[in-house]
C-alpha positions as CSV (number, residue, x, y, z in Angstrom):
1,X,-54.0,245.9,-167.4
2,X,-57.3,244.5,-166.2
3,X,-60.5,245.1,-168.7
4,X,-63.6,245.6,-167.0
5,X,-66.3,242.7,-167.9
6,X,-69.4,244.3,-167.4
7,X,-71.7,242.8,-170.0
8,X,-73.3,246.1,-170.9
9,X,-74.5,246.3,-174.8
10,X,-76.3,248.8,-176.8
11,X,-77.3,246.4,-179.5
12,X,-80.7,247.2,-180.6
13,X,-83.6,244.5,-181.2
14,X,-83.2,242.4,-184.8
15,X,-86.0,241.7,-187.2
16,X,-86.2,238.0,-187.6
17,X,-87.8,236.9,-190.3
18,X,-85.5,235.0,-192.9
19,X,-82.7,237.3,-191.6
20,X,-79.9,234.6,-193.0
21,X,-76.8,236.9,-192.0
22,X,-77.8,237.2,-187.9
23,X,-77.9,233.2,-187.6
24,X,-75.4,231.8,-185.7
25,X,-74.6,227.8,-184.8
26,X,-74.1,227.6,-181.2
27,X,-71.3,224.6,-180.4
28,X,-70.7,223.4,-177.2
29,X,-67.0,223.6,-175.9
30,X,-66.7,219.7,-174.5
31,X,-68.4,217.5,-176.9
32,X,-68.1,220.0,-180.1
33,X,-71.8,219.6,-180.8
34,X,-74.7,221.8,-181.5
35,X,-77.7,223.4,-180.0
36,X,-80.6,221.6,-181.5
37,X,-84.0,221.5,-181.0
38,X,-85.2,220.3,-183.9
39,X,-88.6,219.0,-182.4
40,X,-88.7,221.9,-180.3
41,X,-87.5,219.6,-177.6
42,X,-83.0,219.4,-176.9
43,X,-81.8,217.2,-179.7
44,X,-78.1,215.2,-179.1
45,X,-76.3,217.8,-181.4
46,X,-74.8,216.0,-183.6
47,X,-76.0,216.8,-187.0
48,X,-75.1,220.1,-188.1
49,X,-77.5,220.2,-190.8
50,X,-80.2,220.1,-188.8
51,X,-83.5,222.8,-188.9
52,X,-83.3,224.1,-185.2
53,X,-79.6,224.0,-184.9
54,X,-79.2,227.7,-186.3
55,X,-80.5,230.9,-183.9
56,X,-80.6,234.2,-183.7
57,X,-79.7,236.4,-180.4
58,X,-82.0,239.0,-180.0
59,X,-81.8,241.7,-177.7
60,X,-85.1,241.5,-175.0
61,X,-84.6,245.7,-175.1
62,X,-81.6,248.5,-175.8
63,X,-79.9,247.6,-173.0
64,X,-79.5,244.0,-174.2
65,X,-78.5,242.6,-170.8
66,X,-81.0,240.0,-171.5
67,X,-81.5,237.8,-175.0
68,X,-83.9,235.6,-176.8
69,X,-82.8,232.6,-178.6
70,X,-84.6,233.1,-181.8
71,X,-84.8,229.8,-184.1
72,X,-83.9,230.9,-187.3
73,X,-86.0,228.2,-188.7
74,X,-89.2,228.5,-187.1
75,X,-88.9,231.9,-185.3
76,X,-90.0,230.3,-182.1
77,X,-87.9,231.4,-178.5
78,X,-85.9,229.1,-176.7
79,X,-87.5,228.9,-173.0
80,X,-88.5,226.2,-169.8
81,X,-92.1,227.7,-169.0
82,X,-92.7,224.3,-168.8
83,X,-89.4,223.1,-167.1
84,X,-87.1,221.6,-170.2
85,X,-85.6,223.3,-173.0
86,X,-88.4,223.5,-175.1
87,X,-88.7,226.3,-178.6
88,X,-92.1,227.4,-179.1
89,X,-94.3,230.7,-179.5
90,X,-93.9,233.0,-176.1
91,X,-95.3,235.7,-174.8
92,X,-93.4,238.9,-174.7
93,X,-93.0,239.4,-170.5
94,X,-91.7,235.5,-170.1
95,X,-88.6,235.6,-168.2
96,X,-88.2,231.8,-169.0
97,X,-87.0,232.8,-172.6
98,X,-84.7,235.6,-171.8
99,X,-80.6,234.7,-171.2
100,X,-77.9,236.3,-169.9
101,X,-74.7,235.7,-172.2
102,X,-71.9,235.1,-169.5
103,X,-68.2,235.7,-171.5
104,X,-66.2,232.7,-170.4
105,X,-62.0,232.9,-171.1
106,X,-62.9,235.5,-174.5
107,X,-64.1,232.9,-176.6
108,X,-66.9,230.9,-174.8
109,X,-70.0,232.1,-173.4
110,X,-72.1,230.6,-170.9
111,X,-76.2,230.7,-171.2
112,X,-78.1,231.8,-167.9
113,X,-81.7,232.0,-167.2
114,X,-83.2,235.3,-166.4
115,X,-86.4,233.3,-164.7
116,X,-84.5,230.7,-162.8
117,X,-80.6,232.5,-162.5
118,X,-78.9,229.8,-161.0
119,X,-79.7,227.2,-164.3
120,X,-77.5,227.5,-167.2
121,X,-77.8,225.6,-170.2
122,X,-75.4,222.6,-170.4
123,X,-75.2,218.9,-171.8
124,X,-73.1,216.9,-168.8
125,X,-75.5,214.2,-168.8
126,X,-75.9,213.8,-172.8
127,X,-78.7,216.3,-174.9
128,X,-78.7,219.7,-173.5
129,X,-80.7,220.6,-170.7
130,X,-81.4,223.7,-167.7
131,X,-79.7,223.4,-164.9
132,X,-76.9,224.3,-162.0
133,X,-73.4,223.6,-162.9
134,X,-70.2,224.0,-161.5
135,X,-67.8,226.3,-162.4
136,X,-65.6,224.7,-164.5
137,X,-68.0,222.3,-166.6
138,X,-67.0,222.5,-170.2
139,X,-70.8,221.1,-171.0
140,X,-72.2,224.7,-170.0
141,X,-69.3,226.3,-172.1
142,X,-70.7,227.5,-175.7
143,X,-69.5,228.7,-178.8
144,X,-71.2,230.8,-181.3
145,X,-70.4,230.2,-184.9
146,X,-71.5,231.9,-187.9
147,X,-73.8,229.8,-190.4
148,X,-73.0,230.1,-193.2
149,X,-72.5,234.2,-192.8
150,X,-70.0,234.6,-189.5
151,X,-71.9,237.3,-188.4
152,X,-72.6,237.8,-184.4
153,X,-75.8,240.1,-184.7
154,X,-76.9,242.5,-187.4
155,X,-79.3,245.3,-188.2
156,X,-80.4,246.4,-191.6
157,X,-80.1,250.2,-190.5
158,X,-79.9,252.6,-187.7
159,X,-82.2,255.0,-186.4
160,X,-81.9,259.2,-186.3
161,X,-79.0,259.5,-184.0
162,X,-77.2,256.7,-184.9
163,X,-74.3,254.9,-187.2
164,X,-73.7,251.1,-188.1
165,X,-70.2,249.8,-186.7
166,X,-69.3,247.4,-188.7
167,X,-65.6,245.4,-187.0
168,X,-64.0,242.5,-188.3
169,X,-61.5,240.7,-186.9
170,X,-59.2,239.2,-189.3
171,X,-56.4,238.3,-186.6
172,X,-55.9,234.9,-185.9
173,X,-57.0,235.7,-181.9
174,X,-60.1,237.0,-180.4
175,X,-61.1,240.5,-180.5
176,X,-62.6,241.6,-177.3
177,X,-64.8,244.9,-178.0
178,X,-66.4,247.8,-175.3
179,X,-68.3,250.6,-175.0
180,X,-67.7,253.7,-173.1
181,X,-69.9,254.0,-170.7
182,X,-71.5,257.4,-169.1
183,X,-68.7,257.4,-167.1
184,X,-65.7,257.5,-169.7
185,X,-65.0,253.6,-168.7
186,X,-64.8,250.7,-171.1
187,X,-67.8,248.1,-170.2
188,X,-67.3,245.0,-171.8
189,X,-69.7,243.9,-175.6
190,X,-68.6,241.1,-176.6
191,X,-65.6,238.6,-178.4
192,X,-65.3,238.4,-181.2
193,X,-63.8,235.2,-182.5
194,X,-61.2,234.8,-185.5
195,X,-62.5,235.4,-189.1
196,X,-65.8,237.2,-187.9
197,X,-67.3,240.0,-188.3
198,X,-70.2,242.1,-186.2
199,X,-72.6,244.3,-187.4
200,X,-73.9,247.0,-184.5
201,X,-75.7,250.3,-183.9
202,X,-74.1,252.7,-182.5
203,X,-74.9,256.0,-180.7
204,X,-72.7,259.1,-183.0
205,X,-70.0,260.2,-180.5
206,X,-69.6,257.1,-178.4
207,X,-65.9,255.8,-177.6
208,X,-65.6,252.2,-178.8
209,X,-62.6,250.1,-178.0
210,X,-60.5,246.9,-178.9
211,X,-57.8,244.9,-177.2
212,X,-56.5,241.3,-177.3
213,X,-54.6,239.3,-174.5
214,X,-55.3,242.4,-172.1
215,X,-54.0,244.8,-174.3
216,X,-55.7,247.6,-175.8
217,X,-55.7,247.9,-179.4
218,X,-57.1,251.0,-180.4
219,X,-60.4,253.0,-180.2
220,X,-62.5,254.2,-182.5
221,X,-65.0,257.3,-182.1
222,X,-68.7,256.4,-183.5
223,X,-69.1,259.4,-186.5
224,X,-72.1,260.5,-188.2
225,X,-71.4,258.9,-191.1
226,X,-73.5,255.9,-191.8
227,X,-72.1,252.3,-192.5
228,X,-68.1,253.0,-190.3
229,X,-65.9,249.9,-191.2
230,X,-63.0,248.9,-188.6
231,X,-60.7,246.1,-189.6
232,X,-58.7,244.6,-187.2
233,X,-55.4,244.5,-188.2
234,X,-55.8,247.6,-190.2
């Protein structure tokens, strides 16, 4: 069976202000280091204690095809206005601090530029830095991890209209998740990794659905009620 991988999410946009569960470590696949801008300029990763190692993703709109990489420590965006990484104040239009979270083998995700699409944010050459890549770079492969809750992205409630979808995946593989679409057809939300758990909005009557290795799981249809818990394995 082949799953469809359009990255199409209805996550809604996330208050940031100490919001402790929606903050997330992001690791790089090749060196196994962190995200860090500390200084507000790319740090080497290495200390995962460090301030401006721990973000939040928040969704530029209800379509969420775009993010913002919120620091969870000083609230600032994650941009290159200015050309390097940088984390500062921004203004709401910038297309230099908006990303486009590329799923990479189920577990990985890749971080592209909305402003500049071809640079993607990578560490071949040492601290992490914009740029092209090639496809198979490891450097430009990331990981999100939850710190110290393992939550992807959360909301503290849902509008008129809507539920919270709360899935955790407490198999020891990722859980890949969709959405129906308008269409009747799965579109791809995101992986969730072993041992996590995501927190989402969700339209009442919308078809969601779970598989592993390329198999589907199950599906679940979005009720009225208000907090809907799915645990995978049941």
């Amino acid at each position: 069976m082949q799953l469809r991988h359009a990255l199409a999410v209805l996550l809604l946009s996330l208050p940031l202000a100490a919001h402790a569960q929606g903050t997330a470590l992001i690791v790089n696949k090749w060196k196994n280091t962190l995200l860090d801008l500390s200084s507000g300029q790319a740090a080497d990763g290495s200390n995962p204690a460090a301030p401006g190692a721990l973000w939040v993703l928040e969704p530029v709109d209800a379509s969420a095809q775009f993010y913002r990489l919120r620091s969870a420590t000083s609230g600032g965006a994650l941009h290159i206005e200015q050309g390097p990484l940088m984390v500062s104040a921004v203004e709401s239009g910038w297309w230099s601090a908006m990303w486009t979270v590329e799923p990479v083998d189920g577990q990985f995700i890749r971080l592209r530029n909305r402003w500049k699409p071809d640079a993607y944010i990578h560490n071949q050459n040492g601290a992490p830095t914009i740029g092209a890549i090639q496809p198979g770079w490891w450097s430009a492969m990331w990981q999100l991890q939850g710190a110290p809750a393992p939550t992807i992205a959360a909301a503290p409630s849902a509008p008129a209209g809507q539920a919270s979808l709360i899935v955790q995946n407490r198999s020891p593989q990722p859980l890949d998740i969709f959405i129906d679409d308008a269409a009747g057809e799965p579109a791809f939300v995101v992986s969730l990794p072993p041992g996590q758990q995501l927190t989402q909005p969700t339209p009442v009557g919308r078809r969601w659905r779970f598989a592993q290795k390329e198999q589907w799981l199950g599906a679940h249809m979005a009720s009225a009620q208000a907090q809907q818990l799915i645990s995978i394995p049941q």
